[in-house]
N, CA, C and O atoms as CSV, one atom per row, in Angstrom:
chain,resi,resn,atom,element,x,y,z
A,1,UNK,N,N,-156.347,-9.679,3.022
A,1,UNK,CA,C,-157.061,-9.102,4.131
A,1,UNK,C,C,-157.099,-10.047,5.322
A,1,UNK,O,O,-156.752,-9.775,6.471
A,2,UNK,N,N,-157.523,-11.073,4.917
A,2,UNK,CA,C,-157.198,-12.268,5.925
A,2,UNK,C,C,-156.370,-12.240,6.926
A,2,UNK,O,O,-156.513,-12.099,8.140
A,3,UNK,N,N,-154.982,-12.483,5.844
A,3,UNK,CA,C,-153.537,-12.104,6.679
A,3,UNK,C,C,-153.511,-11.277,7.373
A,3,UNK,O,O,-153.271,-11.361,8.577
A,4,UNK,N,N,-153.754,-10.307,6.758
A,4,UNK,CA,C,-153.992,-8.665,7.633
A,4,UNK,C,C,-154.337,-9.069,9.352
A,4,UNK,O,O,-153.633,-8.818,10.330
A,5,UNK,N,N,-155.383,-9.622,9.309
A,5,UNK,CA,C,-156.166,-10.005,10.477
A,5,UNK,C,C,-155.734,-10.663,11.291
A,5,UNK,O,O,-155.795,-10.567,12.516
A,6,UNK,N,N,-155.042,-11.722,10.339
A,6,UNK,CA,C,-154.621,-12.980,11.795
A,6,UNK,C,C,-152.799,-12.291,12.444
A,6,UNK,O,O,-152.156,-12.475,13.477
A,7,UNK,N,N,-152.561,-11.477,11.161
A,7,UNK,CA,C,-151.246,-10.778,12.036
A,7,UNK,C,C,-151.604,-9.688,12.846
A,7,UNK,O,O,-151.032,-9.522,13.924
A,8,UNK,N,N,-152.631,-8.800,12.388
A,8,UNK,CA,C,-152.955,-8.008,13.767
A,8,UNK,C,C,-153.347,-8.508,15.127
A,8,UNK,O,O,-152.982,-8.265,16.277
A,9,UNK,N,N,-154.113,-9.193,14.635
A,9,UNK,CA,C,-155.421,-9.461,15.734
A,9,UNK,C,C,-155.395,-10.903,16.367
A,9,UNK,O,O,-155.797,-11.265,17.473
A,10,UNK,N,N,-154.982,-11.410,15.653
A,10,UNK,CA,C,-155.296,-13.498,16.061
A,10,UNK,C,C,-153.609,-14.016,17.001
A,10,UNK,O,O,-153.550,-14.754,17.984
A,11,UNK,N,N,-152.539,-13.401,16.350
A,11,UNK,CA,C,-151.161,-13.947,16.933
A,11,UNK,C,C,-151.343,-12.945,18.077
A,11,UNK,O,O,-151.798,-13.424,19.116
A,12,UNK,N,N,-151.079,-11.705,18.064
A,12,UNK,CA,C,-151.116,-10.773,19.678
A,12,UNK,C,C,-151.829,-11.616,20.720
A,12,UNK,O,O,-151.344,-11.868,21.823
A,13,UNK,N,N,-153.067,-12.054,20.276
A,13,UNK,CA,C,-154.197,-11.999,21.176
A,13,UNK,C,C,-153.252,-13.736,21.815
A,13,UNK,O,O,-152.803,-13.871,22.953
A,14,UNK,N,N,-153.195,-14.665,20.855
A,14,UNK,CA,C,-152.913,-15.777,21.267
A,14,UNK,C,C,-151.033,-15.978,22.185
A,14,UNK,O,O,-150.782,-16.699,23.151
A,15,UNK,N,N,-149.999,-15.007,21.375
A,15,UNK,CA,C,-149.089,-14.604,22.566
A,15,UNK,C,C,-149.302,-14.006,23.437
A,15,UNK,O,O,-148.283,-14.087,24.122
A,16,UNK,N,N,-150.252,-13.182,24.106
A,16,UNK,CA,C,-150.532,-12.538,25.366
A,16,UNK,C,C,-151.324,-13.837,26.247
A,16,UNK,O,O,-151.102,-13.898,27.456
A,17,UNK,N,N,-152.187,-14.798,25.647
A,17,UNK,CA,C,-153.011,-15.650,26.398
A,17,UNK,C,C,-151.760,-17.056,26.571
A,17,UNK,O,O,-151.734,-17.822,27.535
A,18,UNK,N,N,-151.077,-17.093,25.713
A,18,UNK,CA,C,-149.528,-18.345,26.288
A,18,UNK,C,C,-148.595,-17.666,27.157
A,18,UNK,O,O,-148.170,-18.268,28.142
A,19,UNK,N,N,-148.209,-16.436,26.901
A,19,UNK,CA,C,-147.293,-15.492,28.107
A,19,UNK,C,C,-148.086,-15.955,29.575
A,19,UNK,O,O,-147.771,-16.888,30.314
A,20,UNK,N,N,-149.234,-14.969,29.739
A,20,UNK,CA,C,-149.764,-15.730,30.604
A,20,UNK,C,C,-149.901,-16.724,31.200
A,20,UNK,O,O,-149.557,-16.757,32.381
A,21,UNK,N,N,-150.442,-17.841,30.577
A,21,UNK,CA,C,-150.102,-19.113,31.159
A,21,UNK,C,C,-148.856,-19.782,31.589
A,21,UNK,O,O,-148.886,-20.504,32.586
A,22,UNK,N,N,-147.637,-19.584,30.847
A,22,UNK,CA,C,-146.470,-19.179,31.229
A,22,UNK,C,C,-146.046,-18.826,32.463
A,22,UNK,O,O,-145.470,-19.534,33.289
A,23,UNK,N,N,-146.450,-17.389,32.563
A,23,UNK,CA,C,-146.127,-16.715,33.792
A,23,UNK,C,C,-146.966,-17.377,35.001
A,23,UNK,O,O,-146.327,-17.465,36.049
A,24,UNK,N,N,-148.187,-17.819,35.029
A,24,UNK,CA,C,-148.925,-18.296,36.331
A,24,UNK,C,C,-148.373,-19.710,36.545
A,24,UNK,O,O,-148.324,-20.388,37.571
A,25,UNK,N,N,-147.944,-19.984,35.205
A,25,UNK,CA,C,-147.048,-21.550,35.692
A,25,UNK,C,C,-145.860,-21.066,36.501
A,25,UNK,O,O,-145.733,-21.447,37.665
A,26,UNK,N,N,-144.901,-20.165,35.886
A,26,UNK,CA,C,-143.364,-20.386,36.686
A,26,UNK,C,C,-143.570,-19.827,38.410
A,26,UNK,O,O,-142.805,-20.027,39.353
A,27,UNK,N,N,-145.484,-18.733,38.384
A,27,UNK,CA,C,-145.129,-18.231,39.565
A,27,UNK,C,C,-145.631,-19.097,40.774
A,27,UNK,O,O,-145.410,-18.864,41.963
A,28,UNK,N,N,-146.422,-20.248,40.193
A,28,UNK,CA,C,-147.139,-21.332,41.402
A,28,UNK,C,C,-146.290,-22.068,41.288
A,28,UNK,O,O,-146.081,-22.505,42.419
A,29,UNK,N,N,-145.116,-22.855,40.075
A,29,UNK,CA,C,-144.061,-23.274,40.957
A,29,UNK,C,C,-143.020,-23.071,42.096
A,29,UNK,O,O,-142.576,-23.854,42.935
A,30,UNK,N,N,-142.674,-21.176,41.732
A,30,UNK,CA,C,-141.554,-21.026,42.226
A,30,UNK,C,C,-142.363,-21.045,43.758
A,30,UNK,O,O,-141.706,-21.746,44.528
A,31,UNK,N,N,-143.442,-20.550,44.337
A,31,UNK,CA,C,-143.901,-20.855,45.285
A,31,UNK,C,C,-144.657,-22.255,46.110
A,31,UNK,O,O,-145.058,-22.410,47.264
A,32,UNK,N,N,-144.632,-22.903,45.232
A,32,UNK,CA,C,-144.804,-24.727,45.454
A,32,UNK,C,C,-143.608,-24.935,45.923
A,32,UNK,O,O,-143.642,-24.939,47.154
A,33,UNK,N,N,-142.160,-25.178,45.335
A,33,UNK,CA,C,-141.181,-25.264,45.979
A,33,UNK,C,C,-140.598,-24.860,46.764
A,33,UNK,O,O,-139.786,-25.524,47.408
A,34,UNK,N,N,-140.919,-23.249,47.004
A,34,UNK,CA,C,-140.285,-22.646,48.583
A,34,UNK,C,C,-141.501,-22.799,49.724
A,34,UNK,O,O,-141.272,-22.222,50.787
A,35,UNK,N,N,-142.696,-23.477,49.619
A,35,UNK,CA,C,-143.442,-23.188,50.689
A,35,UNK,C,C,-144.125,-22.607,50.810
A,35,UNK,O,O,-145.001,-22.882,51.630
A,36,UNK,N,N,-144.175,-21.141,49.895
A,36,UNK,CA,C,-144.623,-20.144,49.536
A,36,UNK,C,C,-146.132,-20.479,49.069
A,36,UNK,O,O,-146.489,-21.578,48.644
A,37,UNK,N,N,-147.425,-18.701,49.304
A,37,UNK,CA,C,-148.484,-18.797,49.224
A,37,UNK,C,C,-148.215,-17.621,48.309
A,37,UNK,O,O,-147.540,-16.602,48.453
A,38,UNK,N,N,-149.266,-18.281,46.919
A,38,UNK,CA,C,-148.976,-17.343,45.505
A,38,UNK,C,C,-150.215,-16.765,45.573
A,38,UNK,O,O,-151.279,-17.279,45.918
A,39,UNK,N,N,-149.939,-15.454,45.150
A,39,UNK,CA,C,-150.743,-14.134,45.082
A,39,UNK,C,C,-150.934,-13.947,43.600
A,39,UNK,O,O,-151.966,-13.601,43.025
A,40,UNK,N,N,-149.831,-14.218,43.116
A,40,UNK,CA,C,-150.192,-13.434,41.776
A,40,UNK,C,C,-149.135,-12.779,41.104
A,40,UNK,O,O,-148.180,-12.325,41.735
A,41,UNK,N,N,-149.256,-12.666,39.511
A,41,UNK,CA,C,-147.858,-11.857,38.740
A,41,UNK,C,C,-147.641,-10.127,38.583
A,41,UNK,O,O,-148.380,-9.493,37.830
A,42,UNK,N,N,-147.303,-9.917,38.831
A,42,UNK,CA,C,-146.971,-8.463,38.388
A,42,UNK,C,C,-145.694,-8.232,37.669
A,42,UNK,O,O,-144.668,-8.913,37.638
A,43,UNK,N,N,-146.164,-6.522,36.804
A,43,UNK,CA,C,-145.264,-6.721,35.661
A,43,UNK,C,C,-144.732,-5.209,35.644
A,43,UNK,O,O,-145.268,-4.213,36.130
A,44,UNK,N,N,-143.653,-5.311,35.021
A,44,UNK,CA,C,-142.608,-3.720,35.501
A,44,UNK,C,C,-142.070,-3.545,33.880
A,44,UNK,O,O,-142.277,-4.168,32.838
A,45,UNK,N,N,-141.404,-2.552,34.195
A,45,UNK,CA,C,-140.883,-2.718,32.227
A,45,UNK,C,C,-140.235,-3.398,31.743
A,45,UNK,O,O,-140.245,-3.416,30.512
A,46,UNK,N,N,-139.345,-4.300,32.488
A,46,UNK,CA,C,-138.323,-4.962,32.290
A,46,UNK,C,C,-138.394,-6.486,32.373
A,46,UNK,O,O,-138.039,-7.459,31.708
A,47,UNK,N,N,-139.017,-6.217,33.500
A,47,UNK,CA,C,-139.485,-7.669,34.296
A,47,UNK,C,C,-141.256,-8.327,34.727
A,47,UNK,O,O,-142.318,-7.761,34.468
A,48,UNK,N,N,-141.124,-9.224,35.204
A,48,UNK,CA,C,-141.754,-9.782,35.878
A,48,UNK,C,C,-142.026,-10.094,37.490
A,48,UNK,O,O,-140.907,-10.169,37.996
A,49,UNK,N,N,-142.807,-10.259,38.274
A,49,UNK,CA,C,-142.528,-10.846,39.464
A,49,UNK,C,C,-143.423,-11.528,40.244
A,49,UNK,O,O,-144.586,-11.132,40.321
A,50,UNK,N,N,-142.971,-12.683,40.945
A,50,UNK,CA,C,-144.137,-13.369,41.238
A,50,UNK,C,C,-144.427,-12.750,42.773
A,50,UNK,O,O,-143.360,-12.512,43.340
A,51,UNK,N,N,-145.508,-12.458,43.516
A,51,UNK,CA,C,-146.257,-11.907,44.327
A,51,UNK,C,C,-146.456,-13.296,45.415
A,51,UNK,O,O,-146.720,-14.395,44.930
A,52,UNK,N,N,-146.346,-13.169,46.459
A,52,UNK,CA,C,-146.135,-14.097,47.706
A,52,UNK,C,C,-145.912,-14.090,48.576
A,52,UNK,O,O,-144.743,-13.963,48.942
A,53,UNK,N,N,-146.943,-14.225,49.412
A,53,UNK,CA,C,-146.740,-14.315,51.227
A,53,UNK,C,C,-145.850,-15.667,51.515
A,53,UNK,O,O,-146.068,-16.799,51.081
A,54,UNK,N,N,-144.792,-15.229,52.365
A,54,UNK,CA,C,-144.079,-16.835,52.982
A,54,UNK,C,C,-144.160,-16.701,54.642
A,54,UNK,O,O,-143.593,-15.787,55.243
A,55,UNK,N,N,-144.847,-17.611,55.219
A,55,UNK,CA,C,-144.769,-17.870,56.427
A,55,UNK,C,C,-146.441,-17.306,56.902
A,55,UNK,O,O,-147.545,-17.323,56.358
A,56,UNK,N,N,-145.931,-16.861,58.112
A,56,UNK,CA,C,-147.592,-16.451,58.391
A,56,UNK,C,C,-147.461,-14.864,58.568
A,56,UNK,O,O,-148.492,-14.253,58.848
A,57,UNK,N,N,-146.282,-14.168,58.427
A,57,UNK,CA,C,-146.244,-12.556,58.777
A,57,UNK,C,C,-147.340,-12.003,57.697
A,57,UNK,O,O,-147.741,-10.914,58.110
A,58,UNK,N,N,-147.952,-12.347,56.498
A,58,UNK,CA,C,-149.128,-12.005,55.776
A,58,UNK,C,C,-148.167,-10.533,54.697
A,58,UNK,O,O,-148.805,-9.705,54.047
A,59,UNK,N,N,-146.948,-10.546,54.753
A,59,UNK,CA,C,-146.408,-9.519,54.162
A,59,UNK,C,C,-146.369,-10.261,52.814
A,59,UNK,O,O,-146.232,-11.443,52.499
A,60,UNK,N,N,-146.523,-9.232,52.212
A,60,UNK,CA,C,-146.134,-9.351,50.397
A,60,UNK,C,C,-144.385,-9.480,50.295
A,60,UNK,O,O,-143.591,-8.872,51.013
A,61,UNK,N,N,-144.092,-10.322,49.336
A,61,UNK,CA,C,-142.683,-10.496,48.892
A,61,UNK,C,C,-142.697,-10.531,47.325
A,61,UNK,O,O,-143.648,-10.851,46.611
A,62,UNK,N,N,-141.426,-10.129,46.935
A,62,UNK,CA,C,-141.423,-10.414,45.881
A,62,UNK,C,C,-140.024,-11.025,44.823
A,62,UNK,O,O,-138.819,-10.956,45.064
A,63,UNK,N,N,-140.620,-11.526,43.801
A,63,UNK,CA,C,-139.076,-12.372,43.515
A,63,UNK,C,C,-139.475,-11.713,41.638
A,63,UNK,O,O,-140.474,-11.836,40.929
A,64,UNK,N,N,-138.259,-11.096,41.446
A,64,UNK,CA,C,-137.972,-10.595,39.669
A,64,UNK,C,C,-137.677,-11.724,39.208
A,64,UNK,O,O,-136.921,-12.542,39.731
A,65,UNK,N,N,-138.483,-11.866,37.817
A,65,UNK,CA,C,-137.700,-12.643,36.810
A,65,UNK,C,C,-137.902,-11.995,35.066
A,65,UNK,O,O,-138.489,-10.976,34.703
A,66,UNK,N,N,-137.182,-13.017,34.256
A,66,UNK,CA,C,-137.432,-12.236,32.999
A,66,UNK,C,C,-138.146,-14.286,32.221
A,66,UNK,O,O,-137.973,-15.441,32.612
A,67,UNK,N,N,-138.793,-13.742,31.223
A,67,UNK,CA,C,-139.655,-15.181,30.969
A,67,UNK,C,C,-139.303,-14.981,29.451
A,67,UNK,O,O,-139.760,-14.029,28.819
A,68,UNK,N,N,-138.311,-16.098,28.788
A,68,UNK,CA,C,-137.612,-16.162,27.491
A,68,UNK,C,C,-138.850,-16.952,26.775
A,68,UNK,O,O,-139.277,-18.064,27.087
A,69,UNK,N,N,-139.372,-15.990,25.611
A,69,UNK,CA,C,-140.239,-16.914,24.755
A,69,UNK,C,C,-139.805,-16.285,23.735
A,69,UNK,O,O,-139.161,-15.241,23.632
A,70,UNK,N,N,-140.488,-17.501,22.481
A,70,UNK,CA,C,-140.268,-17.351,20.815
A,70,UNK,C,C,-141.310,-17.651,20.228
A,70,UNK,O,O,-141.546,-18.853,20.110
A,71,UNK,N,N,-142.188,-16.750,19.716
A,71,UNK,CA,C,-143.205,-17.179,18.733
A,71,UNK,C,C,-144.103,-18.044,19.589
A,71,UNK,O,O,-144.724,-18.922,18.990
A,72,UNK,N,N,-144.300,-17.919,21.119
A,72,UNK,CA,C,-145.564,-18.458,22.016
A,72,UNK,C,C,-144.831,-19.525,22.560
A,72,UNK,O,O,-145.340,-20.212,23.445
A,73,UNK,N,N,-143.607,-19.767,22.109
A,73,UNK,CA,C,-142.742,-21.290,22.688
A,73,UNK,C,C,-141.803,-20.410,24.133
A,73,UNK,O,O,-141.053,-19.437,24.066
A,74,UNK,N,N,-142.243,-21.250,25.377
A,74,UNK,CA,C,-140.976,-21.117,26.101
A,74,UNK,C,C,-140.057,-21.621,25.901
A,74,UNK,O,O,-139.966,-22.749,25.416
A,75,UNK,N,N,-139.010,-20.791,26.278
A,75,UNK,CA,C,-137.785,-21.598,26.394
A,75,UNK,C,C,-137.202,-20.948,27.419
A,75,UNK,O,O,-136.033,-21.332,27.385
A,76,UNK,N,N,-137.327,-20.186,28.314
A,76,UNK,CA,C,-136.599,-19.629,29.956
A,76,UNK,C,C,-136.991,-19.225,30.796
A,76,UNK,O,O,-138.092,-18.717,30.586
A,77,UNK,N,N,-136.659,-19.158,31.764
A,77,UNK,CA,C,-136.816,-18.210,32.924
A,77,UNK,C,C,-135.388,-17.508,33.280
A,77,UNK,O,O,-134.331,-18.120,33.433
A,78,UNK,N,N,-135.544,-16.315,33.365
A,78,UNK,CA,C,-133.893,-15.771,34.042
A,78,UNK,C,C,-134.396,-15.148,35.220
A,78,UNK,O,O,-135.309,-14.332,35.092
A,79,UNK,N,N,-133.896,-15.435,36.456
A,79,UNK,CA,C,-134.099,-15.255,37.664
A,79,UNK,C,C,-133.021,-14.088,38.027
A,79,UNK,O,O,-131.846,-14.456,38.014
A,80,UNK,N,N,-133.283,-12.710,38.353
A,80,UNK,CA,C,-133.015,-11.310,38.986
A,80,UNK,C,C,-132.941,-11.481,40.714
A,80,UNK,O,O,-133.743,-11.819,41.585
A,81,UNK,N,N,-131.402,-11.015,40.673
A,81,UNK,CA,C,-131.109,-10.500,42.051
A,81,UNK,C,C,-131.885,-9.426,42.998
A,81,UNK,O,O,-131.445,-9.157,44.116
């Protein structure tokens, strides 16, 4: 029953809270390095994308990516045209 539990309930909960952290990491870098002011992640079926005003026009931009994990371990980012 135990098991039961920590495979329903304990791994989901703890890969959705490392995805996350994940994702707010790659999206305040990718905007640390361009200059860029981070808004925030949004998520599509496929993808990812990080949310960001650049410059002072105050417009939303956005940049796709896909975020390679295993069992809560990163290991990628694949960056979309």
């Amino acid at each position: 029953m135990a098991l039961a539990f920590v495979v329903i309930v304990v791994y989901p909960l703890y890969d959705y809270l490392m995805v996350g952290h994940h994702l707010r990491r790659v999206g305040s870098d990718y905007c640390r390095e361009n200059g860029y002011t981070f808004i925030g992640i949004g998520h599509a079926k496929s993808h990812f994308s990080v949310i960001y005003r650049a410059g002072d026009s105050g417009k939303r931009r956005y940049a796709r990516f896909i975020l390679r994990t295993s069992f809560g371990r990163f290991r990628g980012v694949e960056w979309l045209e």
